[in-house]
C-alpha positions as CSV (number, residue, x, y, z in Angstrom):
1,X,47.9,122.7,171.6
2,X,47.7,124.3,168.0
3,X,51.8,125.0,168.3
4,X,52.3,121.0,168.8
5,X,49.9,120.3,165.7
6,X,51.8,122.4,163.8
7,X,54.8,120.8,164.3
8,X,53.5,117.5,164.2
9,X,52.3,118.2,160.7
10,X,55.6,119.7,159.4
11,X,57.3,116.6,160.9
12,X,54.8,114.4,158.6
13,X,55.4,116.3,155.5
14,X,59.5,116.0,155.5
15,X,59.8,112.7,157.3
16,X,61.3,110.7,154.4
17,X,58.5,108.4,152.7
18,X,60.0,104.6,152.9
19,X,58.5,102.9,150.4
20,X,57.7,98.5,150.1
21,X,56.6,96.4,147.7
22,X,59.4,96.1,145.2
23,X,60.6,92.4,145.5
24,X,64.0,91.3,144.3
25,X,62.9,87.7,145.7
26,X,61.0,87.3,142.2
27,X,63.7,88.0,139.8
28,X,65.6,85.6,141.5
29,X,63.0,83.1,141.3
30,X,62.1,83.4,137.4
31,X,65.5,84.2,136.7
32,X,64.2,87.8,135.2
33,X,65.8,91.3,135.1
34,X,63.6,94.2,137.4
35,X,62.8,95.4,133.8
36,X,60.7,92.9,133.2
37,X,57.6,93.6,135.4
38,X,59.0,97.6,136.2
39,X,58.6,100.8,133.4
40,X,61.4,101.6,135.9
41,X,61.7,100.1,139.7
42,X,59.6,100.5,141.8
43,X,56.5,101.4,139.5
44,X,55.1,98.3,137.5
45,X,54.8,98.1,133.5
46,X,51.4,96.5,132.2
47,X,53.2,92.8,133.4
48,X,53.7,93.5,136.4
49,X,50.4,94.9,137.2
50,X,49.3,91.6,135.4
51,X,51.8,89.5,137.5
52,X,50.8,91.3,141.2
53,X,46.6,90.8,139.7
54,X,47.6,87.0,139.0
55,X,48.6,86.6,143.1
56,X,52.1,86.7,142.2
57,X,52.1,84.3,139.3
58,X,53.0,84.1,135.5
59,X,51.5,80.6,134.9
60,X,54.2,79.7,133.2
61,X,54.9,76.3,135.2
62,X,57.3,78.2,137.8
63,X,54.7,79.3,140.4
64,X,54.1,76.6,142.7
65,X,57.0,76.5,145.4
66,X,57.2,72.7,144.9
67,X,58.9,73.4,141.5
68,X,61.5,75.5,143.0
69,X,64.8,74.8,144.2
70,X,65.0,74.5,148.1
71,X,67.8,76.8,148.3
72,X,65.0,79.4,146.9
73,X,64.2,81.9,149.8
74,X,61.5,84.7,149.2
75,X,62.8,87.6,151.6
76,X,63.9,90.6,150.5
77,X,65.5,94.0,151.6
78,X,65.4,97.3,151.2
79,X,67.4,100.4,152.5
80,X,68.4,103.8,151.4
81,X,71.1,105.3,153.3
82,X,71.2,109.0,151.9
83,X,71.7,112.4,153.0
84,X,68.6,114.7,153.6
85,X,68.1,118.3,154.4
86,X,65.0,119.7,155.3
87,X,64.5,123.9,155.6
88,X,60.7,124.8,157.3
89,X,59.5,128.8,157.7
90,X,57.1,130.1,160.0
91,X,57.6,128.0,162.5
92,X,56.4,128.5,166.4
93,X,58.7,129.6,169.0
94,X,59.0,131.7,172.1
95,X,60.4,135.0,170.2
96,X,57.9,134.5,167.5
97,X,58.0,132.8,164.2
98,X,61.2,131.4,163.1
99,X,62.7,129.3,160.0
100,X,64.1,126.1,161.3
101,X,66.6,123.8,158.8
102,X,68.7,120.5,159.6
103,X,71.0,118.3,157.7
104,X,72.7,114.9,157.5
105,X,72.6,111.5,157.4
106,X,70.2,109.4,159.7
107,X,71.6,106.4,161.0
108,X,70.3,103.9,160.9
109,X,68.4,104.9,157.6
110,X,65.6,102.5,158.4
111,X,65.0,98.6,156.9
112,X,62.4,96.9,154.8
113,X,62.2,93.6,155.3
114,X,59.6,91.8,152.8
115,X,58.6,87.9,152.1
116,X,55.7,87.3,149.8
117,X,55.2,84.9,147.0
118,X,52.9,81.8,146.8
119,X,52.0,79.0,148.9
120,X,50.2,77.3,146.8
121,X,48.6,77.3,143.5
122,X,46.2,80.0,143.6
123,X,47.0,81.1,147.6
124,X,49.5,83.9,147.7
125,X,51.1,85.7,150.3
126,X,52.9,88.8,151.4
127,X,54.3,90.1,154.7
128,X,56.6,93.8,155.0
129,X,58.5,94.4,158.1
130,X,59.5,98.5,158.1
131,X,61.1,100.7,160.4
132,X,64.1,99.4,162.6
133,X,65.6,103.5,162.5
134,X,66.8,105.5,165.4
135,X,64.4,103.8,168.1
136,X,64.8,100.5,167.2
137,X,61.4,99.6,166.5
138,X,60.1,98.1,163.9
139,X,56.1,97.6,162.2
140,X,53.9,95.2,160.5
141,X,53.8,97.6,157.2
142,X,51.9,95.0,155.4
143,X,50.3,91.3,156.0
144,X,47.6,89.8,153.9
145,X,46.7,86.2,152.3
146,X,45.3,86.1,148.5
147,X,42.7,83.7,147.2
148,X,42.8,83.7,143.4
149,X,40.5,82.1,140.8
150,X,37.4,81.7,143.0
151,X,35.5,80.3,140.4
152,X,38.4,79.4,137.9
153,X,38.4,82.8,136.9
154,X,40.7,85.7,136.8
155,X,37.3,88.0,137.9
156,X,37.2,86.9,141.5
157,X,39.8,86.9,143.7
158,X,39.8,87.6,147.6
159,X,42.1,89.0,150.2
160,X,42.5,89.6,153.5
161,X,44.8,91.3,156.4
162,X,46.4,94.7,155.8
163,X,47.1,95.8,151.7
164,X,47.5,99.1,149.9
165,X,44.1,100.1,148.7
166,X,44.0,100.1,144.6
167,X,44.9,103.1,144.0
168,X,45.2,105.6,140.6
169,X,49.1,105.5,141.8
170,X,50.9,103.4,144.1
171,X,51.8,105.6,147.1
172,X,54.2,102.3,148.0
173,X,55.6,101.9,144.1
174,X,56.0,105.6,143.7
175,X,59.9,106.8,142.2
176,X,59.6,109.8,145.3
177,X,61.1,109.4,148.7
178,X,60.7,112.5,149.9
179,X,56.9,113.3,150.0
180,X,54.0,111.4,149.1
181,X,50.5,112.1,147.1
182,X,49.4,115.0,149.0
183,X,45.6,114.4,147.9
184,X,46.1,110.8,149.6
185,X,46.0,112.4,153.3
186,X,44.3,115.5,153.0
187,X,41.6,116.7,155.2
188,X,39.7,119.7,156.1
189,X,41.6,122.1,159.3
190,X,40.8,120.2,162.3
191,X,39.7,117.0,160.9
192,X,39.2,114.4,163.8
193,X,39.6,111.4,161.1
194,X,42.6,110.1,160.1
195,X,42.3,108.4,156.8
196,X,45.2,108.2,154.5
197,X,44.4,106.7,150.9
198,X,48.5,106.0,150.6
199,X,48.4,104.3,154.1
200,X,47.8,100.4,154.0
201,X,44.1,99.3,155.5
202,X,43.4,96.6,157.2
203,X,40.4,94.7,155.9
204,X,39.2,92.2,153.1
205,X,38.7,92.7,149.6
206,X,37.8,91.1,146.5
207,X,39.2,92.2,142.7
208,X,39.0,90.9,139.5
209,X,40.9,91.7,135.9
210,X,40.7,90.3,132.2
211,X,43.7,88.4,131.0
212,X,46.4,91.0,130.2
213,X,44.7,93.2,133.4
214,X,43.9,95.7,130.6
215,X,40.3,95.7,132.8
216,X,40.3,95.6,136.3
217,X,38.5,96.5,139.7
218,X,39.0,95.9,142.9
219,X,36.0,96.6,145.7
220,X,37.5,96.6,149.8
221,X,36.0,96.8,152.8
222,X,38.2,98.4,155.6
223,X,38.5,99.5,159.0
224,X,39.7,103.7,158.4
225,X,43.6,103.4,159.8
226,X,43.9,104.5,163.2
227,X,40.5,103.3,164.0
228,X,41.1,99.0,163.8
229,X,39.0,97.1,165.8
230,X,41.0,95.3,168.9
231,X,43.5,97.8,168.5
232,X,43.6,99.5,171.4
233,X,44.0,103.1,170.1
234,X,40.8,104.8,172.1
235,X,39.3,105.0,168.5
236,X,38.0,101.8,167.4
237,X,33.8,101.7,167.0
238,X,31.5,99.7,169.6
239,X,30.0,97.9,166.8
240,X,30.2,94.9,163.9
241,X,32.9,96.3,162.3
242,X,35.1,99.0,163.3
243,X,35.3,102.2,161.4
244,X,34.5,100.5,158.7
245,X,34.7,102.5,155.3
246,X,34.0,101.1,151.4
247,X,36.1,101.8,148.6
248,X,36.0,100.4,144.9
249,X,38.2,101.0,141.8
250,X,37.9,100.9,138.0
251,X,40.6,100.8,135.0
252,X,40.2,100.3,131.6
253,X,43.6,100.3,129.5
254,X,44.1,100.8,125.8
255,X,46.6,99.3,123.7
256,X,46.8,100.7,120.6
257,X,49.8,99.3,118.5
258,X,51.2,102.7,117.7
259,X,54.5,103.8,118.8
260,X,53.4,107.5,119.8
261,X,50.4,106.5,121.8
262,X,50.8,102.7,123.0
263,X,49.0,102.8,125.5
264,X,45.7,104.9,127.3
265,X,44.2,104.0,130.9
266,X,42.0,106.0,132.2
267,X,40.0,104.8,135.5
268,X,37.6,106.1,138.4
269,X,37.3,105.4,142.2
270,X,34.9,106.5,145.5
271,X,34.9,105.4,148.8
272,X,32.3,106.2,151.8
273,X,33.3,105.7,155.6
274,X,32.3,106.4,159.1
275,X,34.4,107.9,161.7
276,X,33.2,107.4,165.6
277,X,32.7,111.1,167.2
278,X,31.2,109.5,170.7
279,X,32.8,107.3,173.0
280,X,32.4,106.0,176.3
281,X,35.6,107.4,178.9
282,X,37.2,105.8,181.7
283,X,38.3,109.0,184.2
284,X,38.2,111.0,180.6
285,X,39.9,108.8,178.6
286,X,38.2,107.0,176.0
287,X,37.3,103.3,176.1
288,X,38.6,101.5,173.3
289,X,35.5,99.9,171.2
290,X,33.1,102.3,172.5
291,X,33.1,104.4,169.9
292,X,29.4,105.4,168.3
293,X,27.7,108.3,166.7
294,X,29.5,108.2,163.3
295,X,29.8,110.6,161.0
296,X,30.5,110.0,157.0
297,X,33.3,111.0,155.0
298,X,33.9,110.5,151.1
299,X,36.4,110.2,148.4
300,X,35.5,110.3,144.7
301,X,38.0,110.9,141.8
302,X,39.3,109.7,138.3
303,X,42.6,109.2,136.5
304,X,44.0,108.8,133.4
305,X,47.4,107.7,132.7
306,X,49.3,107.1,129.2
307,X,52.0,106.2,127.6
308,X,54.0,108.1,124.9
309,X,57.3,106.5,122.5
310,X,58.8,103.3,122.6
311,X,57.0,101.1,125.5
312,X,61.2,100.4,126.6
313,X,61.5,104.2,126.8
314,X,59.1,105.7,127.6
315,X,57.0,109.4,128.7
316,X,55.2,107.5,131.7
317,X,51.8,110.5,132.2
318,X,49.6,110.3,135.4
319,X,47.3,113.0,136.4
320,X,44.4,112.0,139.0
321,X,42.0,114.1,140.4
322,X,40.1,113.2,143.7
323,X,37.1,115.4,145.6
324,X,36.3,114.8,149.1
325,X,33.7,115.4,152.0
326,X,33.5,115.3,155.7
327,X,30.3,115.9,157.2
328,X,29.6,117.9,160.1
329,X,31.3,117.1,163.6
330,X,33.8,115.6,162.3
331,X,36.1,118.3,162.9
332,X,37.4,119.2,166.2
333,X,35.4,121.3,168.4
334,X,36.5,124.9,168.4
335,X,38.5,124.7,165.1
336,X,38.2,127.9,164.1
337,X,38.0,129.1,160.2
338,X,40.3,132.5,160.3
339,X,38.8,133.9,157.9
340,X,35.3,133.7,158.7
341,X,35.1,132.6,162.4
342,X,32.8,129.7,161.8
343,X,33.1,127.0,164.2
344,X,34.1,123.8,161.6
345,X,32.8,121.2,163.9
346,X,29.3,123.1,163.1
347,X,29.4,122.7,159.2
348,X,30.5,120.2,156.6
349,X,34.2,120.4,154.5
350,X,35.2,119.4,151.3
351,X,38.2,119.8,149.4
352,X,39.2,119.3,145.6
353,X,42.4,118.0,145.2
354,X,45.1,116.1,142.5
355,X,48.2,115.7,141.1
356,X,50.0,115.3,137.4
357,X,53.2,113.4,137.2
358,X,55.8,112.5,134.1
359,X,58.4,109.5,134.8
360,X,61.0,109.3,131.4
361,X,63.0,106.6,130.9
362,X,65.1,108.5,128.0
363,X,67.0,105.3,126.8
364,X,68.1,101.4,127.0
365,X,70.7,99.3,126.7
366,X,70.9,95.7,125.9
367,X,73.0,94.7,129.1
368,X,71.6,93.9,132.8
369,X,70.4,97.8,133.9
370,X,69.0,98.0,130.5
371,X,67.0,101.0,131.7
372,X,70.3,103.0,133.4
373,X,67.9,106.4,134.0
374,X,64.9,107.8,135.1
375,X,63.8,111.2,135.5
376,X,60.4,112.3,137.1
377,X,58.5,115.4,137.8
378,X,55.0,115.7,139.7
379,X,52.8,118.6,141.0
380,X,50.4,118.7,144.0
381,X,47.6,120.3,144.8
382,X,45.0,120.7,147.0
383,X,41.9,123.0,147.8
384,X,39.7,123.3,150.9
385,X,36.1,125.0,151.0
386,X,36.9,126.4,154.0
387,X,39.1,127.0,156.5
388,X,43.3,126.5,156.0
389,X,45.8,124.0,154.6
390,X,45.7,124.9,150.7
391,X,48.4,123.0,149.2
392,X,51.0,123.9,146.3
393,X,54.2,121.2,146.1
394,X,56.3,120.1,143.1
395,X,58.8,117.2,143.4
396,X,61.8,116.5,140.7
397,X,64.7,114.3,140.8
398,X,66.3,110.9,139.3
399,X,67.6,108.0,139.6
400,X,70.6,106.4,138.1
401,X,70.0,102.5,138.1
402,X,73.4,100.5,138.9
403,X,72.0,97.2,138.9
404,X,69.0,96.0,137.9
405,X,69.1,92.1,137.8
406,X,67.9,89.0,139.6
407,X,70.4,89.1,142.4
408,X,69.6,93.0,143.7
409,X,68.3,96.4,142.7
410,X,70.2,99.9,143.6
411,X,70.1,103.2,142.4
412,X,71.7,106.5,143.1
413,X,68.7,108.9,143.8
414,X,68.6,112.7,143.6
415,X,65.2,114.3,144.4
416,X,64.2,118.2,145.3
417,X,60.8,118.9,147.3
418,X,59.0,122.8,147.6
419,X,55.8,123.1,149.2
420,X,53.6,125.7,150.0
421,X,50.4,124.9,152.8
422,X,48.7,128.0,153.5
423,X,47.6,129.6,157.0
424,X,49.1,126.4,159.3
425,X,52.2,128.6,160.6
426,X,52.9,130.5,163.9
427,X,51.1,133.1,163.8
428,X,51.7,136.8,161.8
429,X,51.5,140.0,162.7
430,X,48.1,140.7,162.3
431,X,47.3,137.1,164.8
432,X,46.4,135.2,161.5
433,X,48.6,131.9,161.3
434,X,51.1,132.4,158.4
435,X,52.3,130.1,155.3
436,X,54.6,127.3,155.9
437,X,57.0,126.7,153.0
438,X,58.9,123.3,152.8
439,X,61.7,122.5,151.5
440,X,63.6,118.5,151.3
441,X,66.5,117.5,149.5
442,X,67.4,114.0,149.2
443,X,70.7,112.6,147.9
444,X,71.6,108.8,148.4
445,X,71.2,104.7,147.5
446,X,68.4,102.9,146.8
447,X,69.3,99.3,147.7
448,X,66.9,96.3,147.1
449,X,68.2,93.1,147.4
């Protein structure tokens, strides 16, 4: 059982991260260049935040679909045939542990397929298609309706269906395609929940923002992923609402004027949930809806993110720290900490956890990929109190925009991935499980059209 973990974990870390949410469809409806809503696509400038908190509207008299053309279609695409090479250590095997690498190009890559705009003033929409790889198969990725302007205000707005929570960086926006926030999905060794921060929830939630969206919060209420009521996976709760968990957000920019420091935002989340550790069985397997006796689990963290030169060109700053808590029994029964021998399912976890990233946009040019490069750099980290999985990784790459206008988006993309996770390997010598080291390389196109 622990060997087929194992290798279901390293197949998670290297799988390549598809990411959504960057929509051609609405350059070609405003007639607008990527540039004008992205610092550099996917990730959003302060309009685009503004746009996406408005339900996909500029109120500029072009938002209501009546006013467009009927030839106007919102769907988009999005692919990125590349080559990838992934090298793994410590690995289990028969003869003990090995190093085990692979190379080429998947086919097919995989396909986003995304619609979203508005229906009607004020009611918004978006729906993602991903997947349709190797097997075929493809997955609702993302489906909600948006309410905005409850009370003719900007400060209450409502969604519902399945929607990235608000997070201090977009997991589905972010410039990497090889490996995601590590402090998004990390857990304590032998962690029976299955939350992931940079997976989309399914649930409601209401959000608000001033004007410019230079203040803004958003407070959801969500089933944990994996644990969706109706769902069918064996882990849904017996009760009102399954799994349920809480989760708010704060930000605050700062616009200063300068052209060293333009622009400060600095904000703070937390989130509480309930994982089901009981369930009712049918000939040992577990009833779906049945599930009782939770157990809470927390996230708590801040982030601050700035901007430094020319807002057209500029040092793009994140670094986010995040702490979090599992209490006892919500790890596996028998999950051993190696270096103490305390049963985990016996005590409570916690880990501390973060990252710092830079995106640089070194120069523009007055033609249609106005911003032609992007180079980014980002460091993980994450700490448990007890037991394995200590996380080191660093990511760098770029991206060389070829087009950037209403019609379609592509880029060539270059990205390197090293990791370190400590004690989740076959195990050494002594019996202790050794270090896994990870490395990705990622070489391809970026097509959104």
């Amino acid at each position: 059982m622990e060997r087929h973990l194992c290798w279901i974990a390293v197949i998670l870390v290297v799988a390549p991260v598809m990411r959504a949410e960057a929509i051609p469809a609405f350059a070609r409806k405003y007639g607008m260049s990527c540039t004008a809503c992205h610092v550099a696509w996917p990730v959003f400038n302060q309009e685009g935040q503004n746009f996406r908190d408005n339900g996909y509207q500029f109120g500029l008299g072009k938002d209501d679909p009546v006013t467009i053309s009927p030839a106007y279609v919102p769907i988009s695409f999005r692919t990125t045939p590349a080559y990838q090479f992934n090298r793994m250590t410590n690995q289990p095997s028969d003869g003990g542990p090995i190093t085990v690498q692979s190379g080429g190009v998947p086919l097919p890559p995989g396909v986003d397929i995304l619609t979203a705009g508005t229906i009607a003033q004020d009611i918004s929409f978006l729906l993602i298609l991903a997947g349709f790889g190797p097997d075929g198969l493809a997955t609702v990725e993302a489906a909600f309706v948006r309410f905005d302007n409850l009370i003719g205000s900007n400060w209450l707005n409502f969604k519902i269906g399945k929607f990235e929570l608000d997070e201090p960086a977009s997991a589905h926006r972010a410039l990497t395609l090889t490996y995601g926030y590590a402090v998004y999905g990390a857990h304590p060794q032998g962690s029976l929940v299955p939350f992931d921060m940079g997976e989309n929830q399914v649930g409601v939630e209401i959000d608000g923002h001033n004007a410019r969206s230079s203040t803004r919060y958003s407070l959801s209420i969500t089933s944990v992923n994996g644990g969706e009521a109706l769902s069918g996976s064996g882990s849904s709760s017996g009760n009102g609402w399954s799994a349920p968990m809480v989760y708010g957000h704060v930000q605050q920019a700062f616009e200063t004027g300068g052209t060293f420091l333009p622009w400060v935002r600095a904000g703070i989340l937390g989130g509480v949930g309930w994982w089901p550790t009981t369930f009712e069985t049918d000939g040992g397997t577990p009833i779906p809806d049945t599930g009782s006796a939770h157990k809470q689990f927390t996230r708590a963290g801040a982030e601050v993110s700035w901007l430094m030169g020319n807002a057209a060109t500029p040092l793009f700053f994140t670094v986010s720290y995040q702490h979090g808590t599992e209490a006892a029994g919500l790890a596996e029964p028998g999950t051993l900490d190696p270096s103490t021998g305390t049963d985990l399912s016996t005590v409570s976890n916690s880990f501390n956890g973060g990252f710092a990233e830079l995106d640089w946009v070194p120069f523009a040019e007055p033609k249609y990929n106005s911003t032609p490069w992007v180079f980014f750099v980002r460091y993980d980290a994450v700490r448990y109190q007890r037991g394995t999985g200590n996380v080191d990784g660093g990511t760098v790459g770029a991206r060389r925009y070829l087009a950037l206008g209403p019609r379609a988006s592509a880029a060539i993309h270059i990205e390197y991935h090293y990791d370190q996770t400590k004690g989740v390997g076959a195990p050494g010598p002594s019996g202790a499980p050794l270090d896994v080291t990870t490395q990705s390389v990622l070489a391809g196109v970026d097509f959104d059209f």
